[in-house]
KOLGUDREN-958421 format. One line per field, with one value per residue: residue in one letter; residue number from 1; x, y, z of N, C-alpha, C in turn. Coordinates in Angstrom, 3 decimals, decimal comma. Each point is the difference from the previous one (the first is absolute). Layout:
BEGIN
type A	...
seq NUM	...
n.xx X	...
n.yy Y	...
n.zz Z	...
ca.xx X	...
ca.yy Y	...
ca.zz Z	...
c.xx X	...
c.yy Y	...
c.zz Z	...
***
This chain:
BEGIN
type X	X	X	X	X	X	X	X	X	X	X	X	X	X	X	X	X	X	X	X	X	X	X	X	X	X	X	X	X	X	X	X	X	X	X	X	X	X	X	X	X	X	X	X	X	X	X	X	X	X	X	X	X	X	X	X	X	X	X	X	X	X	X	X
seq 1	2	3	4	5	6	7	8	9	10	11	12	13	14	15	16	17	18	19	20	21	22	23	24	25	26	27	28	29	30	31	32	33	34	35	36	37	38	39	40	41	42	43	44	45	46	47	48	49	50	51	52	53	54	55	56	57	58	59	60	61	62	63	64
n.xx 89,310	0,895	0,888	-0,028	1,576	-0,388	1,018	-0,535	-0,810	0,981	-0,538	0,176	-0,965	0,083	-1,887	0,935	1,063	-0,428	-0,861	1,060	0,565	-0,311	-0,032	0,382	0,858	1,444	-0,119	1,759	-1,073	-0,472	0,324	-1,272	0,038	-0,024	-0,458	-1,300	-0,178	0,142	-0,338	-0,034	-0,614	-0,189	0,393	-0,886	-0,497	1,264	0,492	-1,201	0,242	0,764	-0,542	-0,974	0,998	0,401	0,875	1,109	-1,078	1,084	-0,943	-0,431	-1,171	0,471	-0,730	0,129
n.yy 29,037	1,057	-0,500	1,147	0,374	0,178	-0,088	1,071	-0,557	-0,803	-1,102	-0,370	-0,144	-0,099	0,217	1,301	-0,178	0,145	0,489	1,059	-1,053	-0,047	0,783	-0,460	0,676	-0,063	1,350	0,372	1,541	-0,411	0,843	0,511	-0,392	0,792	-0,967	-0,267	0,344	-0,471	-0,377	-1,209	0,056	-0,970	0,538	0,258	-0,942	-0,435	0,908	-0,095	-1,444	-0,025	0,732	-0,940	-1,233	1,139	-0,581	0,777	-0,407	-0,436	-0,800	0,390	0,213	0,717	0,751	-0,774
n.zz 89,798	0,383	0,789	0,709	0,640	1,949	-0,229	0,130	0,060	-0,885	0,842	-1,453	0,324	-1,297	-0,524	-0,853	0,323	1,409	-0,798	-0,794	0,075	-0,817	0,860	1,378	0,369	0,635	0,586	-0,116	0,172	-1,046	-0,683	-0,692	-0,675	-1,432	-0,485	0,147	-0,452	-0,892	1,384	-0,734	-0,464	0,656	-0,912	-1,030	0,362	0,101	-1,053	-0,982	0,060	-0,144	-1,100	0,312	-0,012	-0,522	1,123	-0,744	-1,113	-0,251	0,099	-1,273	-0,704	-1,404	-0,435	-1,203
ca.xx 0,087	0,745	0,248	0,439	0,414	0,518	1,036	-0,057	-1,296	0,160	0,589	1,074	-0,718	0,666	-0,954	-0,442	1,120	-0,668	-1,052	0,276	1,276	0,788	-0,547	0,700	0,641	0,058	1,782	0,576	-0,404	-1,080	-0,967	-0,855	0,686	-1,145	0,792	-0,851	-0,789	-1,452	-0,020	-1,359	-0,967	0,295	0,944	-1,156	-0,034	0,354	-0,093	-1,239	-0,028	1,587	-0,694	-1,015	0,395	0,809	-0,458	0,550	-0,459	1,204	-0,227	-1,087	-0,205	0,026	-1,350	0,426
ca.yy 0,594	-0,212	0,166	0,816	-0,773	1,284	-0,883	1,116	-0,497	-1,605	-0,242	-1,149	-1,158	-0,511	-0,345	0,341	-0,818	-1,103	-0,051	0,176	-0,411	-0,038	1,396	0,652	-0,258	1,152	0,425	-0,595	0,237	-1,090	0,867	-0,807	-0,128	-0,609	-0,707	0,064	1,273	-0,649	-1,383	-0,478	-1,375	-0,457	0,739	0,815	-0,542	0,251	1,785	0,535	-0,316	1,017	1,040	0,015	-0,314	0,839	1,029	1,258	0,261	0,438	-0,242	-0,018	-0,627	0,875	-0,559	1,130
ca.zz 1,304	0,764	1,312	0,759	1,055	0,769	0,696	1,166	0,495	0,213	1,588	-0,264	0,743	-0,897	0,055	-1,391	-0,849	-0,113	-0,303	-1,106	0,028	-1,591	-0,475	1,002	0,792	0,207	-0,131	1,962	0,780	-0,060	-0,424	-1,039	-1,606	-0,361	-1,423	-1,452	0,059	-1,189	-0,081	-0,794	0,431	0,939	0,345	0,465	1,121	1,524	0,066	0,592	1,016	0,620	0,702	0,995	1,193	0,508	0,888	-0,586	-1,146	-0,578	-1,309	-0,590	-1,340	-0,833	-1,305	-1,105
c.xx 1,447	0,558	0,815	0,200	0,771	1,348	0,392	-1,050	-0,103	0,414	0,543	-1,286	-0,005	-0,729	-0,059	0,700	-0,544	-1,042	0,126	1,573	0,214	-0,974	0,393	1,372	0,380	1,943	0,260	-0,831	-1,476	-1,001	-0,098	0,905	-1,118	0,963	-0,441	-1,214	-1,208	-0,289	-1,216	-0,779	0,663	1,614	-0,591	-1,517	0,525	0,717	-0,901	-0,300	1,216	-0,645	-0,639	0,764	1,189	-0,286	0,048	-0,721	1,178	-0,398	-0,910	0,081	-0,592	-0,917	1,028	-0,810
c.yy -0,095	0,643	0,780	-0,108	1,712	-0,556	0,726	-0,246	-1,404	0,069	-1,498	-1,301	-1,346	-0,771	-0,494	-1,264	-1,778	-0,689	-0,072	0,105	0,874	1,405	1,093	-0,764	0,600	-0,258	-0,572	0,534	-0,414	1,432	-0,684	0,207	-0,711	-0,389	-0,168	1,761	-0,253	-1,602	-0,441	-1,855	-0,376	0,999	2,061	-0,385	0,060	0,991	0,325	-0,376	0,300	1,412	0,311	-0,285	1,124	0,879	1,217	0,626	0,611	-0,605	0,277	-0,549	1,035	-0,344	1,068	0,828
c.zz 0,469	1,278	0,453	1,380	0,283	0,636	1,298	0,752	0,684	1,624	0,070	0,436	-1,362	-0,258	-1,468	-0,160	0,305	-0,536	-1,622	-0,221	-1,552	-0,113	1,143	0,785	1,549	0,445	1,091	0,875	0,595	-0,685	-1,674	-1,140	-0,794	-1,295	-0,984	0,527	-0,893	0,030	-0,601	0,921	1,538	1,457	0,481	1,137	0,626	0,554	1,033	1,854	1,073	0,231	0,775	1,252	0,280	1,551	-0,047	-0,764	-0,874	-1,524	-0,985	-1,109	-0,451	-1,267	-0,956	-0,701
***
């Protein structure tokens, strides 16, 4: 599974990055940067969960 991020969408609230440090970040403007895009075990968790907590829905998770 991997993750798809709207950086045009992001309102910077910096949910992702908190939640999934080593799979989001974000820029000086506080909009999303994603760093791993195919995250696996424990690091896909909390993808998943960064997604949910997105106020933006700037984020998804992609099925191959």
């Amino acid at each position: 599974m991997s993750i798809l991020v709207q950086a045009d969408a992001c309102v910077g609230a910096g949910q992702c990055a908190l939640v999934a440090p080593d799979v989001f970040d974000q820029d000086d403007n506080g909009i999303v940067l994603l760093l791993e895009p195919d995250p696996q075990g424990p690091d896909l968790d909390a993808a998943i969960r960064a997604v949910r907590l997105c106020p933006a829905r700037a984020i998804a998770l992609a099925k191959p």
